[in-house]
N, C-alpha and C positions, 0 to 999 in steps of 0.2 A: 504494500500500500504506500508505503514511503519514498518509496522507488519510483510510482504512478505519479506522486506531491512531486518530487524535483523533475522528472521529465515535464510537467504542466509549466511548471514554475521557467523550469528554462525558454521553452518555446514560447510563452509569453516577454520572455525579456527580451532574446532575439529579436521578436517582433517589434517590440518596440523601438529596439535599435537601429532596425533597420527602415523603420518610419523617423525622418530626420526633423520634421518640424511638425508640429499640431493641426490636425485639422480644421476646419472650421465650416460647422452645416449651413449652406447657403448657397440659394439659389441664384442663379447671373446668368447672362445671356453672353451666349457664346457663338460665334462665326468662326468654324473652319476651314481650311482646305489639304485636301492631302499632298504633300511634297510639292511638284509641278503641275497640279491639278489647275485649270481657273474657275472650277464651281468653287463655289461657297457655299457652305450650308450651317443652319442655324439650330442648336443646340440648347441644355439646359445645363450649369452645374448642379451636380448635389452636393457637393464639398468642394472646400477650397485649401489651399495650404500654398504658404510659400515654397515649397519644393516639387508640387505638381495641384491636381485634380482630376475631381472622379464627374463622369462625365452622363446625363442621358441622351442615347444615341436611338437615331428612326434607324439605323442602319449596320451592320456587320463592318467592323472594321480592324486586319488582321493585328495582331500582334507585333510589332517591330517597327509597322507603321510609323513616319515621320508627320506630323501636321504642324502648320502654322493656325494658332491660335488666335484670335482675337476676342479679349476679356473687357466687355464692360461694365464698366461699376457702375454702381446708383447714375449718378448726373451725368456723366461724361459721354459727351456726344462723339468721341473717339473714342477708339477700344485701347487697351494695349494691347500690344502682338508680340508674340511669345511663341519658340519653336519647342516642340513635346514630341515624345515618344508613346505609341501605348505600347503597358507592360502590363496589362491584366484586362481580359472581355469575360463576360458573362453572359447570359439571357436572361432576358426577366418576364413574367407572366401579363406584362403590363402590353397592352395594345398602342398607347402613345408612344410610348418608347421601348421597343422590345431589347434594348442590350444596354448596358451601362459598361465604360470603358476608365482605366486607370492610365493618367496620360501624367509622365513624371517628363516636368521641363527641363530639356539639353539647351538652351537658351533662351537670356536676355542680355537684353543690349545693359548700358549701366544706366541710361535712361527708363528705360521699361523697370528695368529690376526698381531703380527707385518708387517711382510711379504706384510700380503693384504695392510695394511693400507699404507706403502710404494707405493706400488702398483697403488692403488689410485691417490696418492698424484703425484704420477708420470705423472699420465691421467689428473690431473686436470693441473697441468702445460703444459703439451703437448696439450692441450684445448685453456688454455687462451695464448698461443704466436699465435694461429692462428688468 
């Protein structure tokens, strides 16, 4: 049984480890496109975190996949845009959005990165007054 507690114990730590910044639940409107794709298409977040997001997708999109992101916040009549990888698809029972995707960002610019990280910081305070 003790044996069961520390394998538990470990895999939860790992995990956490290997999640490098906090989530945060929140919905945003998302514009992608895949690599050299010139569609665009419009998404939903269900998480956010400065190290990536988890995404709902109308569509199957493979793993290893490169996309340019575009993340709007609350006000901003511009996105920031931001290049991501997905590293995780599932399917979901859901008819709007049948897959949710895990898209961990390989870049931003030092503009972007400020921008989002504002951004953030902005949700995280408009979170904890509630």
């Amino acid at each position: 049984m003790r044996w069961l507690k520390l394998i538990k114990t470990y895999k939860e730590k790992k995990k956490q480890k290997a999640r490098r910044c906090d989530r945060i639940s929140h919905s945003l409107k998302i514009s992608y496109q895949i690599a050299n794709d010139t569609l665009h298409v419009e998404c939903r977040t269900k998480d956010i975190s400065e190290s990536g997001i988890r995404l709902n997708l109308y569509q199957k999109i493979e793993i290893g996949t490169v996309l340019k992101l575009g993340i709007y916040f609350q006000e901003s009549v511009e996105p920031v845009w931001v290049i991501g990888k997905v590293v995780w698809l599932k399917a979901t029972p859901r008819k709007e959005y049948p897959f949710e995707a895990g898209i961990e960002f390989t870049f931003l610019d030092s503009s972007s990165r400020s921008k989002f990280q504002n951004h953030i910081q902005d949700i995280l305070n408009f979170l904890n007054r509630k």
